[in-house]
C-alpha positions as CSV (number, residue, x, y, z in Angstrom):
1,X,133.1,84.2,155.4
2,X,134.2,82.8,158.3
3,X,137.9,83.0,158.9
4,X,138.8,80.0,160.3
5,X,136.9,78.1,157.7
6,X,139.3,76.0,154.7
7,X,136.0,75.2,152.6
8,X,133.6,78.0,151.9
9,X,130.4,78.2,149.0
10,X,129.1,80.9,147.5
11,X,127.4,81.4,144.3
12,X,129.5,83.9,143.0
13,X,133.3,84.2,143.5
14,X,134.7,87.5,142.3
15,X,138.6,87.7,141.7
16,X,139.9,91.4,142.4
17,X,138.3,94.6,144.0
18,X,138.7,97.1,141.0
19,X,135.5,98.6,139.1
20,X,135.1,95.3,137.0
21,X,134.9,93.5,140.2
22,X,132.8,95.2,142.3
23,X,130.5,96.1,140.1
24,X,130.0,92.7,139.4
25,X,129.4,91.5,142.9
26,X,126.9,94.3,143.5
27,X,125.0,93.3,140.7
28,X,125.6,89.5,141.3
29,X,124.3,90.5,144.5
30,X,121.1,92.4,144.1
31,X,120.4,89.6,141.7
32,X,120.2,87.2,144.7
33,X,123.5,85.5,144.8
34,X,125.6,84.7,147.9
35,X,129.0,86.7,146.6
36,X,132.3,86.5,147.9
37,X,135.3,89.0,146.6
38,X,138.9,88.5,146.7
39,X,141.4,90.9,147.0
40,X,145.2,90.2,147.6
41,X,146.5,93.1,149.1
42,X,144.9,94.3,152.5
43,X,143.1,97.2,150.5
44,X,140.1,97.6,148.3
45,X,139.9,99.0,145.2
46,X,143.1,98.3,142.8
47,X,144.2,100.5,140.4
48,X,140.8,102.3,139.8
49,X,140.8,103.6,143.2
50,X,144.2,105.6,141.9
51,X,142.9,106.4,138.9
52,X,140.6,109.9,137.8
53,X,137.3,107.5,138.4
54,X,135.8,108.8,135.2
55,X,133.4,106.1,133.4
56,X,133.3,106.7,129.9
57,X,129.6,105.5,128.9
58,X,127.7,106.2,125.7
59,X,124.1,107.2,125.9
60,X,124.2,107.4,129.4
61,X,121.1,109.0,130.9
62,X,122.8,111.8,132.1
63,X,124.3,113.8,129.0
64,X,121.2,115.6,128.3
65,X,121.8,117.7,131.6
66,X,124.6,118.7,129.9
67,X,123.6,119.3,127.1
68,X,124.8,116.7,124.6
69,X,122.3,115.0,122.1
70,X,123.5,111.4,122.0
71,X,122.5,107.8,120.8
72,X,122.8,104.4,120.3
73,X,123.4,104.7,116.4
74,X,126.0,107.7,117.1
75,X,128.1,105.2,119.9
76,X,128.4,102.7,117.3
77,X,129.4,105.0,114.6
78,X,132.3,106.2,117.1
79,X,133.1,103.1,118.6
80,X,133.8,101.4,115.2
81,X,135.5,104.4,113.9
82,X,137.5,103.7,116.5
83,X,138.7,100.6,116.6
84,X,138.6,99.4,112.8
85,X,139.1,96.0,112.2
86,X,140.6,95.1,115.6
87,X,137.8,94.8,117.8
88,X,135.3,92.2,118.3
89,X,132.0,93.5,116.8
90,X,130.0,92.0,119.8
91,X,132.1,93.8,122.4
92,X,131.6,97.3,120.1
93,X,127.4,96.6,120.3
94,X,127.9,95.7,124.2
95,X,130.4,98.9,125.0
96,X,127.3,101.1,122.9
97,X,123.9,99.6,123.9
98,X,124.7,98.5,127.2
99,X,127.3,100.7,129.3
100,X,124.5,102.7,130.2
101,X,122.1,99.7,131.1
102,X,125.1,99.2,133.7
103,X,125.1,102.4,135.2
104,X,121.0,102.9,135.3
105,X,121.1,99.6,137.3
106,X,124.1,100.9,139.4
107,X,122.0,104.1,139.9
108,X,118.2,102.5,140.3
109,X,118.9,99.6,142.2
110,X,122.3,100.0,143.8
111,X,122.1,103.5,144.9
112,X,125.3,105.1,143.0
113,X,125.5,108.6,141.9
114,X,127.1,109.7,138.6
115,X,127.4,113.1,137.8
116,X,128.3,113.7,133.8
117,X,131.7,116.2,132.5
118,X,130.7,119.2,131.2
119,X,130.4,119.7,127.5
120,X,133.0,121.8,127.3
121,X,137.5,121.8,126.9
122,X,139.1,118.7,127.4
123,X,136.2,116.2,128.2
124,X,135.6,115.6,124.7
125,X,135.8,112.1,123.4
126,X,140.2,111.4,122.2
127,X,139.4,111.4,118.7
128,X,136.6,114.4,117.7
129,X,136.9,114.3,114.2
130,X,135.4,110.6,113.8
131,X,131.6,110.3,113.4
132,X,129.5,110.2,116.4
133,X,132.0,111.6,118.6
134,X,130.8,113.9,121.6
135,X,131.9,117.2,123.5
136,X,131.4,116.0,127.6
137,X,128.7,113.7,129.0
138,X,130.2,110.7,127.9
139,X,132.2,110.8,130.7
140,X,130.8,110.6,134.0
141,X,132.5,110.8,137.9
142,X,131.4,110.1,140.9
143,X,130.2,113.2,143.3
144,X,131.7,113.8,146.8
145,X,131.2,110.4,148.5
146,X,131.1,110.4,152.0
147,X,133.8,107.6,153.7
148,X,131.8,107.6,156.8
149,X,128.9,105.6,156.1
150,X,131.4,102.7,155.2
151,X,131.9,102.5,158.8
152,X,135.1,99.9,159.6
153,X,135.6,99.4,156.0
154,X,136.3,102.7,155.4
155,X,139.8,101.9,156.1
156,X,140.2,99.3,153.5
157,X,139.9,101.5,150.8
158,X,142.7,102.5,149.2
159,X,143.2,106.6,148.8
160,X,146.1,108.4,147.3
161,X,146.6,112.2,147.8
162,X,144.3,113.0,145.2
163,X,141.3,110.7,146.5
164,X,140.1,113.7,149.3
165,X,137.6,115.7,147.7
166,X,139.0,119.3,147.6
167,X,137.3,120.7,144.2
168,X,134.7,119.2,142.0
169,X,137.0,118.0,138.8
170,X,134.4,119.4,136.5
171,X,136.0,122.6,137.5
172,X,139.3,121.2,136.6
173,X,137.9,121.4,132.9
174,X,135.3,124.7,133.0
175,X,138.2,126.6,134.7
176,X,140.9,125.3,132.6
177,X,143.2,124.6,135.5
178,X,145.8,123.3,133.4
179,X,147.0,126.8,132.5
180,X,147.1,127.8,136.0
181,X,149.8,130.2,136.6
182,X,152.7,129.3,139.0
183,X,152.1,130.2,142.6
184,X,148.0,130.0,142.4
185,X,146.8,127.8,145.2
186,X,144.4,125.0,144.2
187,X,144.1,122.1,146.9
188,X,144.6,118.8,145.9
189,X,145.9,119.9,142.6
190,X,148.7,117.8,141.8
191,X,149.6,114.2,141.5
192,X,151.3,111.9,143.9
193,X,152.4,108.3,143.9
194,X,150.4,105.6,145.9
195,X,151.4,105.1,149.7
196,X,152.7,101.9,150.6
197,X,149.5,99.4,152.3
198,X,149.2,100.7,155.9
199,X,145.9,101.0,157.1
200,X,147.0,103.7,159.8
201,X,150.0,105.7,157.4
202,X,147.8,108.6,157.6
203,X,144.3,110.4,158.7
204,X,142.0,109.0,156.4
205,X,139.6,112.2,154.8
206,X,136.0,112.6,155.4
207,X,135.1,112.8,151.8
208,X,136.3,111.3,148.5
209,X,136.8,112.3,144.8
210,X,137.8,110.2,141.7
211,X,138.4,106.6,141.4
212,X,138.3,106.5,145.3
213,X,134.7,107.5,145.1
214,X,133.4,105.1,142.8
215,X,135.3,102.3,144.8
216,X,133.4,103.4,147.8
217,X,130.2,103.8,146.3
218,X,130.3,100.3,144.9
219,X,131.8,98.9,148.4
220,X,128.9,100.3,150.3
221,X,126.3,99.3,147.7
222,X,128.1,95.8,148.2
223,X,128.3,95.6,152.2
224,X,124.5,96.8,151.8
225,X,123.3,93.9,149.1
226,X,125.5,91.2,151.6
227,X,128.5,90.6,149.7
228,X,131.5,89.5,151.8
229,X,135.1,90.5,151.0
230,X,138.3,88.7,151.7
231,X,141.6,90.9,151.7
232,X,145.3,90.5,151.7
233,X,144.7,86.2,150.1
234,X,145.9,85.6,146.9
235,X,143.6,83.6,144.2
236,X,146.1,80.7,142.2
237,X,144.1,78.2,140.7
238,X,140.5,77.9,139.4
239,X,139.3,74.2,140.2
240,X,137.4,72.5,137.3
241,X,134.9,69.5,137.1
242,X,133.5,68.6,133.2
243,X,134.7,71.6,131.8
244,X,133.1,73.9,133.9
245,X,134.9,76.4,136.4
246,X,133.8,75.4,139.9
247,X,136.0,76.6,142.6
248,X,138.7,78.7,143.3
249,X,142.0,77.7,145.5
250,X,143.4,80.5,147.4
251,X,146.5,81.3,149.8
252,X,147.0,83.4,153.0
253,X,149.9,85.4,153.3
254,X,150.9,83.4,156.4
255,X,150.5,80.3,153.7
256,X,146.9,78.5,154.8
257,X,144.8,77.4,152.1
258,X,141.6,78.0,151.5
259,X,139.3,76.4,149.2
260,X,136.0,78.3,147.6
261,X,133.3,76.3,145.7
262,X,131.3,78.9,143.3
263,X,128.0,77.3,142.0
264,X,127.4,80.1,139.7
265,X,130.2,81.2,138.4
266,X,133.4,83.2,139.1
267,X,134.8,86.4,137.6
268,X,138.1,87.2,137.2
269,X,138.7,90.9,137.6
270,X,142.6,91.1,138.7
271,X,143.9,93.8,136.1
272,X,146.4,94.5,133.8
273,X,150.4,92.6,133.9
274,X,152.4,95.7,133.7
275,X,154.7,94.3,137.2
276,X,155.3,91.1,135.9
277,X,158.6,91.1,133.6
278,X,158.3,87.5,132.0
279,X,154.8,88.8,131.0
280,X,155.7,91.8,129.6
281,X,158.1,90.2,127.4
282,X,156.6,87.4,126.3
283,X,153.4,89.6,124.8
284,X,154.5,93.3,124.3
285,X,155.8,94.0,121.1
286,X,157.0,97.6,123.2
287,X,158.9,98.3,126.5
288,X,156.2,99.5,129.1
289,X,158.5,101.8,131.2
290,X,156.4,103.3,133.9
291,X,152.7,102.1,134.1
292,X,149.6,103.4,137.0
293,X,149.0,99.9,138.2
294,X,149.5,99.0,141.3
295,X,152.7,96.8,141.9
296,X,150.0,94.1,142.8
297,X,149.0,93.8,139.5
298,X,150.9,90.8,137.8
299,X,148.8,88.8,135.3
300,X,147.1,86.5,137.7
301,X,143.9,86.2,136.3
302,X,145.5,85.8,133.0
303,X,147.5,82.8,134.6
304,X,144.7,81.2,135.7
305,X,142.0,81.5,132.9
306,X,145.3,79.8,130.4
307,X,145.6,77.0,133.4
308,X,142.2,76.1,132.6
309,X,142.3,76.2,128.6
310,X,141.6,79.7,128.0
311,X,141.6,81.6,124.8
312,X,143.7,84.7,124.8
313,X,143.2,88.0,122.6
314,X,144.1,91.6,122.7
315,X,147.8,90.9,124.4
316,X,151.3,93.3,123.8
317,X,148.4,96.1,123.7
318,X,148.1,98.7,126.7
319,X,145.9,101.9,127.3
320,X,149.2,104.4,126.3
321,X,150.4,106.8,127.9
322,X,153.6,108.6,128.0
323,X,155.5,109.2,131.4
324,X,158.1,111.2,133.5
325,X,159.6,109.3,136.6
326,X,158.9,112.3,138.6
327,X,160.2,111.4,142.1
328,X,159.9,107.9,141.8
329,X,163.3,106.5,141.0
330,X,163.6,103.7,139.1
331,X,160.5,101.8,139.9
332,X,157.9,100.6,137.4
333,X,154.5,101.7,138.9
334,X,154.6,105.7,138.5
335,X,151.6,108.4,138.3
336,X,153.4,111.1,136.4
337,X,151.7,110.3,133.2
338,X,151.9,113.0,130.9
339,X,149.0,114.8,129.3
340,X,148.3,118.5,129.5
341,X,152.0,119.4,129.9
342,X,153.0,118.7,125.6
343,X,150.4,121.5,125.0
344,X,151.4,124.0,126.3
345,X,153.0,126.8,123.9
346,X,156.8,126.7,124.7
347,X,156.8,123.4,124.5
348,X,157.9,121.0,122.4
349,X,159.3,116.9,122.1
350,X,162.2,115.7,120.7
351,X,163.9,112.1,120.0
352,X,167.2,111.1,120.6
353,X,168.3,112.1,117.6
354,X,167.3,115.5,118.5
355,X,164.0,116.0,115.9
356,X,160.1,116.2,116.3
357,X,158.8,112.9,115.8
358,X,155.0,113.7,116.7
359,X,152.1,116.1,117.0
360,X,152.6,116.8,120.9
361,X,149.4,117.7,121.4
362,X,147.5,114.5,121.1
363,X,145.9,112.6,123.3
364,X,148.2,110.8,125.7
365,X,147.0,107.0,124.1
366,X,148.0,108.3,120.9
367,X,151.0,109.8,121.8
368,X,152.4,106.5,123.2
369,X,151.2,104.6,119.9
370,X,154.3,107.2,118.7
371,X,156.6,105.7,120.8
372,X,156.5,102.5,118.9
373,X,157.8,103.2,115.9
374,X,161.1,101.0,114.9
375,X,164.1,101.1,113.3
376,X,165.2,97.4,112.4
377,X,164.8,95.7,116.0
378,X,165.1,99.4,118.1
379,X,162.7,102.0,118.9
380,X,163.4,105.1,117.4
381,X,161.5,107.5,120.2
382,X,161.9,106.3,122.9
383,X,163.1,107.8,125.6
384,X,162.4,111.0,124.1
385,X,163.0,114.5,125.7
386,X,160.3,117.7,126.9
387,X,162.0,120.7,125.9
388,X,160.7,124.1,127.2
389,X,162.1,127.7,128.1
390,X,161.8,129.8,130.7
391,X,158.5,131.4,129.1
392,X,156.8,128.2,129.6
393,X,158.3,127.7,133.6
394,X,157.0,131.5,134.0
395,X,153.7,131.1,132.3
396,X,152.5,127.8,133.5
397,X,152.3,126.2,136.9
398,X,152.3,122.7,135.1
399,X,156.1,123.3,133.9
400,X,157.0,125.4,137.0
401,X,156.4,122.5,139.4
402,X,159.0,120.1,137.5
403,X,161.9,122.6,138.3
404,X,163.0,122.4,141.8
405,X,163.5,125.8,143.5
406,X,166.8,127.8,142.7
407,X,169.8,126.4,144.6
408,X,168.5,122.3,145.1
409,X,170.0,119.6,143.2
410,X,168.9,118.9,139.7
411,X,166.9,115.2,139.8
412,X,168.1,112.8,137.3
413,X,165.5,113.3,134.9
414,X,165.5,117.3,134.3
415,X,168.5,119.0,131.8
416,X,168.8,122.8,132.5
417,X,171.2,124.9,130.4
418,X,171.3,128.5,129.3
419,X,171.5,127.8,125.7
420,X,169.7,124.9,123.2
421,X,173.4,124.4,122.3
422,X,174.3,123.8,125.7
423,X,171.3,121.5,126.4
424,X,172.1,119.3,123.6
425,X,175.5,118.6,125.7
426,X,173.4,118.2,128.6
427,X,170.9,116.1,127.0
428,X,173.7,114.0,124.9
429,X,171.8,115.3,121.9
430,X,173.3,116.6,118.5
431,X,173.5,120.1,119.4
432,X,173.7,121.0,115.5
433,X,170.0,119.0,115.0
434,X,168.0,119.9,118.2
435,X,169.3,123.3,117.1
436,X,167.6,122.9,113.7
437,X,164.6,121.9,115.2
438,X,164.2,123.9,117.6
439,X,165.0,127.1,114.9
440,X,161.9,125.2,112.7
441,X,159.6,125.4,115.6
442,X,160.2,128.7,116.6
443,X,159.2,129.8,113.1
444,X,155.7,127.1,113.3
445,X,155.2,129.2,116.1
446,X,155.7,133.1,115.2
447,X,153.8,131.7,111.9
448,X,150.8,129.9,114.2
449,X,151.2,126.8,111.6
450,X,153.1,123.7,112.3
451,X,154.0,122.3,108.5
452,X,155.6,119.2,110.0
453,X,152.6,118.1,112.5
454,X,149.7,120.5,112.5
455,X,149.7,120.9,116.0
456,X,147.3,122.9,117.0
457,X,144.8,122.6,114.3
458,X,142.3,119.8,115.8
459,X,139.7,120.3,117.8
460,X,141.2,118.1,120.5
461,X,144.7,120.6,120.6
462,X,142.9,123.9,121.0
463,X,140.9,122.3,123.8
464,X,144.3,121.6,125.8
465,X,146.2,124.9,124.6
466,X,146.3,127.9,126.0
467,X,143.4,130.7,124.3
468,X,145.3,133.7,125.0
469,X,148.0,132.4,122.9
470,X,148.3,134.1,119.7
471,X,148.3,132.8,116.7
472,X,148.0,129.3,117.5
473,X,146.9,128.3,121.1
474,X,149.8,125.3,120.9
475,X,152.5,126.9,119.6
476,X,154.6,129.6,121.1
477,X,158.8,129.6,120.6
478,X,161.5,128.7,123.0
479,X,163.6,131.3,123.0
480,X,164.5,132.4,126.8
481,X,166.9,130.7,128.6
482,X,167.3,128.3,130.7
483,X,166.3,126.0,128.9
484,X,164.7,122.9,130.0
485,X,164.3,119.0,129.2
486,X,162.5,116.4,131.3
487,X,163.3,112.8,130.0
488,X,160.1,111.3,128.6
489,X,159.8,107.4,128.3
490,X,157.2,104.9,126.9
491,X,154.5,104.0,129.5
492,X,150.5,102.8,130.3
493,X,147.8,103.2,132.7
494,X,147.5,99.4,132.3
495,X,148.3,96.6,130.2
496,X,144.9,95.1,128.6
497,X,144.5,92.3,126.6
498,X,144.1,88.8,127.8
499,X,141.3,86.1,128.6
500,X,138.9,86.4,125.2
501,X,135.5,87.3,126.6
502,X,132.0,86.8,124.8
503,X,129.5,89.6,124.8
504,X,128.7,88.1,128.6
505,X,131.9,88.2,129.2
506,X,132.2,84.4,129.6
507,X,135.9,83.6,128.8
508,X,136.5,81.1,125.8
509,X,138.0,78.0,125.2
510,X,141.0,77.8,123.3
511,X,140.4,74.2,122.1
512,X,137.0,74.8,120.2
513,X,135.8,78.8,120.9
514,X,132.7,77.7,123.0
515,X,132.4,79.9,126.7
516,X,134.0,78.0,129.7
517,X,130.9,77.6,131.5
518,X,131.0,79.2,134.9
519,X,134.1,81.5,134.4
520,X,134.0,85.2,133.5
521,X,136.7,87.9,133.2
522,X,136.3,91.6,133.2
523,X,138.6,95.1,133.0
524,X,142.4,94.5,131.7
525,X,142.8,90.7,132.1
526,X,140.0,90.3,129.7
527,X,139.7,91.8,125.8
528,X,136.0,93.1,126.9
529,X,136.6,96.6,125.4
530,X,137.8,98.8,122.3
531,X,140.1,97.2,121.2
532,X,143.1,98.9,120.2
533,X,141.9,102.1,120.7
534,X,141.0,104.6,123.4
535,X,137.8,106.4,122.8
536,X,137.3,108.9,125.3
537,X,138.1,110.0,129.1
538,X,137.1,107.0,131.3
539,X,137.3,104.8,128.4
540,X,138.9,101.9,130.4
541,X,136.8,102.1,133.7
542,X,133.5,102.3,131.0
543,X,134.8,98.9,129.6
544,X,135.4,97.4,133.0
545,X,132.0,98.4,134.3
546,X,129.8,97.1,131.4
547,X,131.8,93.4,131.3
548,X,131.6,93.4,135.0
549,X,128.3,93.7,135.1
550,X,127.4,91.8,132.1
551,X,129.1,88.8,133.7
552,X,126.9,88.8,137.0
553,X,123.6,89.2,135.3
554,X,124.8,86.7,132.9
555,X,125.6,84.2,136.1
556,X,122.5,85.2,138.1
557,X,120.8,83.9,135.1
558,X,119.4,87.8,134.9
559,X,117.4,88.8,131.4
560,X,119.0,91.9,129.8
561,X,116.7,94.0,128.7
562,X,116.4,95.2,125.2
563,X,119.4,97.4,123.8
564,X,117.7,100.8,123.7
């Protein structure tokens, strides 16, 4: 697109640079359409270039090499396990029979690579016991992707200290990482927030890992098929003519206007709303905390598919996950999601009024589905506390690194005290219940059965505790001072919910159900996914993939083949 020009057409206008919309400008793309992408800050990618890059996909091609026996039949049987009466039957067949049409296409005809998770630990789908789940190859990442062959563009992609590729993350699961010791050096092992949006803040790496990788591989396969992308303009309002979506009107951060026609259609892909407080409180029933998205991400597809009569669906719901502001002050957008760290034995979580509230071993969407729970108008767990001993910060390099070394300030989120008495006082819990609780554990644990949660028992909580723990691999008891508590609080990856999507992912009307013709939506400003539930590793990047790339063969006028 010229620069200079105010009026531009294309046939396909693609709103946002994350996996929903760049896999639906490649595909748009090799379909034959002129495609145009716009992204609002000056770097491609969004939030899934922050994210693990993991694609959850059901009978994808590649879980035989793994090992895993998987099919259409056994998707669906998992998929509406999982989400009940809340999701959209036609978005449950699409998420089964056609995720891995998306990624064959993405493979055959675009060039990607996808590489599946190991059937093994961790990489099994969140809820195991439901029919039709799977141990590994649902999931699949993206191998070492080289940033060279992206040429200029290679600085527009947006890396965090995690994107270099340092260790395949299969190993992260085979070698059970998680229960590294403290002191054992493994590169590129630990999480870090985003950096601010300088192109030249630091060397940019040769090679890339996780969501970085897929972002690239879908920006090369884009620059390859001709599609041109516009950075640091903002999309505000979809132009309309009869009904249809024609046009989009966007705005230069110096203020010019430009003004796209799209003949085919237009797909908004701009994420979740987590950084846009109005939002958040008009449609979550919950406080959202600390989220992953970036602070770009404020509704704005959501915005402008209602402008334009839009039906919504899916809002005040989120992909869960609880969080510790580890370094990151006060802000909203934070990456120290917790997961592997409430499984380790000498561990536990406790409320504000100093009791258990949860199994801490579940997955991390489920635990934040406990953070919901009410009392009259006020949640009851949240902010909750991580309680562990000195065992645990000896043991386990994932406790050790939230202590600071011997002699620095406390941050304000970490309690330390040489007694569970005298971390209640810390903590301003009732020393006489966290007490009591903690006593109940201890005896869970020396007994290897927890009466109150059954922590430990699943499938799922083995794969995440530690083996050489006897009895139970989740339970061990706090018992050697100092003790420990890191404030937990109520957070997301993302938001989801929003513009209600068709099996196409053609957004509806509000006034009479029927698609808006010519607009699409994919990823976390759409309901294109499982609703209300969070099947498996990858689970929101598999959602945003298949809509994505449902929309552009949809546009391009493109005949899906038969659901296999």
């Amino acid at each position: 697109m010229n620069a200079a020009a105010k009026v531009a057409e294309f046939d396909f206008v693609v709103i946002g640079s994350g996996a929903a919309g760049l896999t639906g400008a490649v595909v748009a793309a090799l379909n034959g359409l002129s495609v145009l992408v716009v992204e609002k800050t000056a770097l491609l990618g969004g939030t899934t270039a922050v994210s693990g890059g993991t694609v959850w996909i059901p009978n994808n091609d590649h879980e035989s090499e793994v090992g895993v026996e998987d099919s259409l039949d056994d998707a669906l049987s998992y998929l509406r396990a999982c989400v009940g009466e809340a999701g959209d039957p036609a978005h449950v067949t699409a998420l089964a029979g056609r995720g891995a049409e998306a990624i064959r296409f993405l493979e055959k005809r675009a060039g990607l690579r996808f590489v599946p998770m190991p059937s093994a630990g961790g990489s099994m789908d969140y809820r195991p016991w439901l029919a039709g789940a799977k141990v590994g190859g649902r999931g699949l990442t993206s191998p070492e992707t080289d940033l060279g062959v992206l040429g200029e563009w290679a600085k527009r992609i947006r890396l965090v200290d995690t994107s270099e590729w340092t260790f395949d993350p299969r190993d992260y699961i085979t070698e059970r990482m998680h229960l590294d010791p403290p002191g054992l050096e493994r590169p590129g092992a630990s999480m870090f927030s985003p950096p601010p949006d300088d192109l030249d803040a630091r060397p940019r790496p040769a090679s890339v890992g996780r969501g970085a990788a897929l972002v690239a591989q879908l920006v090369r396969a884009g620059l390859a098929a001709g599609v041109e992308y516009l950075l640091g303009v903002r999309a505000e309002e979809l132009t309309t003519c009869d009904g249809r979506a024609t046009g989009v009107r966007l705005r230069r951060s110096g203020g010019e206007e430009l003004n796209v026609r799209a003949s085919a259609g237009i797909l908004l892909a701009t994420g979740g709303y987590s950084n846009d407080e109005r939002l958040r409180r008009s449609w979550l029933a919950r406080e959202i905390q600390f989220s992953c998205e970036l602070e770009s991400n404020s509704g704005d597809g959501h915005r402008m598919g209602m402008a334009v009569g839009a039906q919504t669906a899916g809002l005040g719901d989120a992909w869960w996950m609880p969080h510790i502001p580890l370094g990151s002050g006060n802000a909203v957008v934070n990456t120290a999601g917790s997961r592997e760290d409430r499984s380790l034995p000498h561990t536990l979580m406790v409320n504000d009024a100093g009791v258990r509230f949860m199994n801490e071993s579940v997955n991390y969407h489920d635990a934040g589905e406990y953070f919901a729970s009410k009392v009259g108008g006020w949640h009851s767990n949240f902010p909750a506390w991580l309680i562990f001993d000195s065992q645990g910060v000896e043991k386990y390099a994932m406790l050790s690194w939230k202590v600071p070394p011997a002699g620095e300030e406390l941050p304000d989120w970490l309690r330390l005290a040489d007694t569970i008495s005298e971390l209640a006082g810390a903590t301003g819990l009732d020393p006489a219940a966290l007490s009591a609780t903690v006593t109940r554990f201890n005896g869970f644990a020396l007994a290897g059965v927890d009466e109150d949660f059954q922590r430990g028992e699943s499938r799922w909580d083995r794969a995440w505790g530690d083996p050489r723990n006897s009895p139970n691999p989740c339970l061990a008891p706090l018992e050697k001072g100092p003790f420990y508590a890191v404030r937990m609080y109520a957070g997301a990856l993302s938001t989801r919910g929003g513009l209600r999507v068709d099996a196409d992912a053609r957004v509806c009307s509000a006034a009479n159900e029927h698609a808006i013709q010519g607009l699409y939506a994919a990823g976390n400003c759409s309901n294109g996914g499982p609703a209300a539930s969070y099947p498996g590793p990858g689970a929101t990047l598999g959602a945003a993939v298949t809509f994505g790339y449902l929309a552009a063969m949809h546009a391009s006028g493109a005949a899906l083949p038969p659901v296999a």
